[in-house]
C-alpha positions in Angstrom: -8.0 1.4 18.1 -11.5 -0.1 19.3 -15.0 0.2 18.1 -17.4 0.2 15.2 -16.5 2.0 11.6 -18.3 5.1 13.1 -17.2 4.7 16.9 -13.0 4.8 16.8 -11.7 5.7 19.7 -7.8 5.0 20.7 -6.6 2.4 22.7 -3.4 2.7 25.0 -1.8 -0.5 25.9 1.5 -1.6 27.8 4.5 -2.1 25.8 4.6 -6.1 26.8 0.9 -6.1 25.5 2.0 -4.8 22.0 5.4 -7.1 21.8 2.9 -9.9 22.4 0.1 -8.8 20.2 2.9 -8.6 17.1 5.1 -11.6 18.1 1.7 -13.7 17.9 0.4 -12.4 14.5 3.9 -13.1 13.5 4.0 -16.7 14.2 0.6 -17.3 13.2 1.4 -16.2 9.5 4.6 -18.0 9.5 2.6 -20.9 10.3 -0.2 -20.2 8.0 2.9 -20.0 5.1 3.9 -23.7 6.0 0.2 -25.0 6.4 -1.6 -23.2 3.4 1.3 -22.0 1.1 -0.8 -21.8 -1.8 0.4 -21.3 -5.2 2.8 -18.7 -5.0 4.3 -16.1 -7.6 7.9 -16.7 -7.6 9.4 -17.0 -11.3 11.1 -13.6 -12.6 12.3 -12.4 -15.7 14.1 -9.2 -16.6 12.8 -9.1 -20.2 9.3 -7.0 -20.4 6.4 -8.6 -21.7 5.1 -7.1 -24.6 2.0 -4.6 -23.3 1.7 -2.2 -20.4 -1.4 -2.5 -18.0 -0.4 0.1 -15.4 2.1 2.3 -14.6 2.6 5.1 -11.8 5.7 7.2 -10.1 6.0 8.5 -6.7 8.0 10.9 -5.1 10.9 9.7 -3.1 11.5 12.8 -0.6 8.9 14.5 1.1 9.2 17.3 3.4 6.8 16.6 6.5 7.0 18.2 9.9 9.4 17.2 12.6 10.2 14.7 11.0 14.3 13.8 10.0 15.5 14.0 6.5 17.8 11.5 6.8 15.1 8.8 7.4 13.7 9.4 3.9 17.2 9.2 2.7 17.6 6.0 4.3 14.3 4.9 3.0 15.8 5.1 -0.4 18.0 2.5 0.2 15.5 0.4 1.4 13.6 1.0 -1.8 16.3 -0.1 -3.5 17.1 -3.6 -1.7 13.5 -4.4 -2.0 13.4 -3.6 -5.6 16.2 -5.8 -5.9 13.8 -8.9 -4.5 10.4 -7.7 -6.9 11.4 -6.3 -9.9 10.4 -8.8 -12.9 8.4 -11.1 -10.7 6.1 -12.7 -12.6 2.3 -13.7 -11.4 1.0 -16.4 -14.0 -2.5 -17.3 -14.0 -3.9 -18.8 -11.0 -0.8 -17.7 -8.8 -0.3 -15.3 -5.6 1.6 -12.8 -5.1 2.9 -12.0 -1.8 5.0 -8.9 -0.7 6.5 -10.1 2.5 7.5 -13.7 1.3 9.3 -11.9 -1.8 11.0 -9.4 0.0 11.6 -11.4 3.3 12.5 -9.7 6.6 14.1 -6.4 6.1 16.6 -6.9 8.8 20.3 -4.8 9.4 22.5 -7.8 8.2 20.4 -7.6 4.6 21.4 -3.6 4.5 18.3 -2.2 5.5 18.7 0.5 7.5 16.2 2.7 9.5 13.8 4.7 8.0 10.2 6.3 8.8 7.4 4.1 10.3 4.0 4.8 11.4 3.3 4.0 15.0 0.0 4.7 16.9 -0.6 7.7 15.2 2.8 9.3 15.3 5.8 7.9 13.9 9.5 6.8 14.4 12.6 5.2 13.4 12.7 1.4 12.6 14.2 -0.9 10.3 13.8 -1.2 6.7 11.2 1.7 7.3 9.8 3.1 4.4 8.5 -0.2 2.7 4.8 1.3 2.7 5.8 3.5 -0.5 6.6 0.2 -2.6 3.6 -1.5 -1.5 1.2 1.9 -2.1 2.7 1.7 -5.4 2.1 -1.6 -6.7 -1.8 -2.0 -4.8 -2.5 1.4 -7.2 -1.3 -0.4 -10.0 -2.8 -3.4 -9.2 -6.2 -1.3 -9.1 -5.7 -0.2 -12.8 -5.4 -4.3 -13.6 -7.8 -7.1 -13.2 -5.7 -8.8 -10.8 -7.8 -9.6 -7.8 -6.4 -8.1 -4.2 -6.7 -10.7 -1.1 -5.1 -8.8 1.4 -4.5 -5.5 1.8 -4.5 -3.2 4.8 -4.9 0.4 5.5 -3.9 2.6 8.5 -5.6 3.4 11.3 -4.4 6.6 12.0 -4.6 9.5 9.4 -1.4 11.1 10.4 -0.6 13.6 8.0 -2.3 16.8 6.1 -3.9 16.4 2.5 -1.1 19.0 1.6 0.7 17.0 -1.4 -1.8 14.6 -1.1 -3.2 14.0 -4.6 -4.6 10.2 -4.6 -7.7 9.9 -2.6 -7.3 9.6 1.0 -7.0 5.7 2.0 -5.9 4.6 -1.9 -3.0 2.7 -0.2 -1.6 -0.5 1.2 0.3 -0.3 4.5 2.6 -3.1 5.2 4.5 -4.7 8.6 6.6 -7.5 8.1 5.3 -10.2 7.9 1.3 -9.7 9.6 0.4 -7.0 7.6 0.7 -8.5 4.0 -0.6 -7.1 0.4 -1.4 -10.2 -1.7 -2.5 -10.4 -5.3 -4.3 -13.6 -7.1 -3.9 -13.5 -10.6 -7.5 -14.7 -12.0 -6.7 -14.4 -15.8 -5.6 -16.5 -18.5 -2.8 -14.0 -18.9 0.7 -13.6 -17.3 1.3 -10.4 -15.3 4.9 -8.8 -14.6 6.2 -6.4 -11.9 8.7 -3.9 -12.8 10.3 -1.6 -10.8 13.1 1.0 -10.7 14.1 4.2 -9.0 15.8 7.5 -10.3 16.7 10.4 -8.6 13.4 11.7 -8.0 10.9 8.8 -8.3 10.0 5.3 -7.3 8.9 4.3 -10.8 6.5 0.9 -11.2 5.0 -0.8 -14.1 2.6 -3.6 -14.2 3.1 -5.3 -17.5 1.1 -8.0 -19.4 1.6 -11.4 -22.2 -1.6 -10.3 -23.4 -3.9 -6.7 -24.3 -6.0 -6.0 -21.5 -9.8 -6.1 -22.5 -10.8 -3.5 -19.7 -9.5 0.4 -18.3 -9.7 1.1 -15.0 -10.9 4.6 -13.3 -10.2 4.8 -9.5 -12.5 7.7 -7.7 -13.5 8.7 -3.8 -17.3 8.5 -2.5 -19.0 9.1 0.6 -16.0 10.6 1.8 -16.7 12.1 5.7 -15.3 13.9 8.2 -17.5 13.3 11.6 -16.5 14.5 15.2 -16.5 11.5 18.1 -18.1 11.6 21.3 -14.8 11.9 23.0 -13.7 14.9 21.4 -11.6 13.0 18.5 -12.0 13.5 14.7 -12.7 10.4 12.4 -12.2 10.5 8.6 -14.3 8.2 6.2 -14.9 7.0 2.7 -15.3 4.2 0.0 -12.7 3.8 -2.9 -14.4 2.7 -6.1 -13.8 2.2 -9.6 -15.2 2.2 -12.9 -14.4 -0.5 -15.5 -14.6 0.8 -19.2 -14.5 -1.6 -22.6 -11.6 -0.6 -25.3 -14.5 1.0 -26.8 -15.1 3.4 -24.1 -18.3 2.2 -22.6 -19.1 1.5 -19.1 -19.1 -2.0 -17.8 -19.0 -1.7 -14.2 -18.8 0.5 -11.0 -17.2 -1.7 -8.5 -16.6 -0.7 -4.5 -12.7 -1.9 -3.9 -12.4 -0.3 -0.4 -13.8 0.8 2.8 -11.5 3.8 5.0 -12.5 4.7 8.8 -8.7 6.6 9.9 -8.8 8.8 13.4 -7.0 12.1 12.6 -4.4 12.8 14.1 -4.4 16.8 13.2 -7.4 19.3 12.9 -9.4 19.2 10.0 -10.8 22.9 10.5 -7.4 23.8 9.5 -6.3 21.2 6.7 -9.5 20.7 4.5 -9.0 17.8 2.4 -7.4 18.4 -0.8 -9.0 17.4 -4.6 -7.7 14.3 -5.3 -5.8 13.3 -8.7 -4.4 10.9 -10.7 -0.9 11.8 -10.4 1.9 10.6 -7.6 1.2 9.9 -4.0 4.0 10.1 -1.3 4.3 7.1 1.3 2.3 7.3 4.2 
């Protein structure tokens, strides 16, 4: 996609073109990892700390035109491998966390199998497919905490109706191993733990802390926009913001955390956007 926040158009280029384009994004953030490797999150620890900062559940199965059941069932098993690689991680103070260099390559010899992913504003079948719930999940959370987010990425395609929808459009983190990353910097002088777990419903997550968190965290949609492009193509916009509140209650800040611009790839005269909530999202 080319152009300006208010001037998306599509682009259409040649398979080699794309195999390139993602084969040198690769190897530039493997070599990034050996050059700049930072101080990574890696230690875990299956016993909770003592207080809760975050928590949120998504649904696991989600009905959505043309599109194969059994690609959310696989996706479930995906869940669960990568799950297997996050849950307990612990970011102390001053430390990174990366998704892709905790999960590693989802890959056919690991287990992963193939699941839903997004492609040029339609989708298809690919390996370890999927992933995007787990990382929606914990970038929400992470929202709700005062750990910083460094990288994050968001679609740039809208691909699917508001129907179900009931998180703000664009209040998630997509993910492609290993160029698209979601990476959190813990700036406190307190220890922050990941858990994670499914049942037979939800993908259940948990951010949990050594310490009381002095702040809450309120996560609301502005300037949202729906504009028409010269070449006959819709464009959906908006901000994601949120407001930090003392124990007592008061307001201490109303921050900007993210800026949306998503071509839409259905019509929005017949799916208006839905009132966004604070309950579950389903992966994108």
């Amino acid at each position: 996609m080319s152009g300006a926040s208010g001037n998306l158009k599509p682009v259409r280029r040649s398979r080699l073109r794309r195999l390139a384009g993602k084969r040198y994004f690769t190897l530039k953030r493997y070599l990034r990892w050996i050059i700049s490797p930072g101080k990574r999150a890696t230690a875990r620890t299956m016993e909770n700390l003592p207080f809760e900062a975050a928590s949120h559940e998504t649904p696991l199965l989600r009905r959505l035109r043309n599109v194969d059941m059994q690609l959310q069932y696989n996706k479930i098993v995906n869940l669960r491998l990568a799950i297997a690689k996050l849950d307990g991680l612990l970011i102390r103070p001053g430390e990174t966390f990366s998704y892709w260099r905790s999960i590693g390559k989802p890959t056919k010899r690991k287990g992963y199998l193939e699941g839903m992913v997004l492609y040029y504003g339609g989708f298809r079948p690919g390996t370890g497919g999927g992933l995007c719930q787990l990382s929606n999940l914990i970038y929400w959370m992470a929202l709700h905490t005062p750990l910083t987010v460094t990288e994050r990425h968001r679609h740039s395609y809208d691909v699917f109706p508001d129907e179900q929808r009931t998180q703000p459009f664009g209040s998630g983190a997509t993910c492609a191993y290993n160029y698209l990353d979601l990476q959190l910097y813990n700036p406190t002088d307190y220890t922050y733990q990941l858990r994670l777990n499914l049942d037979d419903t939800h993908l259940h997550g948990e951010w949990r802390c050594d310490g009381r968190q002095l702040y809450s965290y309120e996560i609301y949609e502005a300037d949202h926009v729906i504009h028409m492009e010269p070449w006959g193509g819709y464009v959906r916009s908006n901000r994601i913001r949120r407001k930090v509140y003392t124990r007592s209650g008061e307001l201490a800040g109303d921050e900007e955390v993210a800026e949306n611009h998503a071509l839409m790839m259905y019509s929005p005269l017949l799916h208006p956007p839905a009132a966004a909530g604070p309950q579950a999202m389903a992966d994108e």
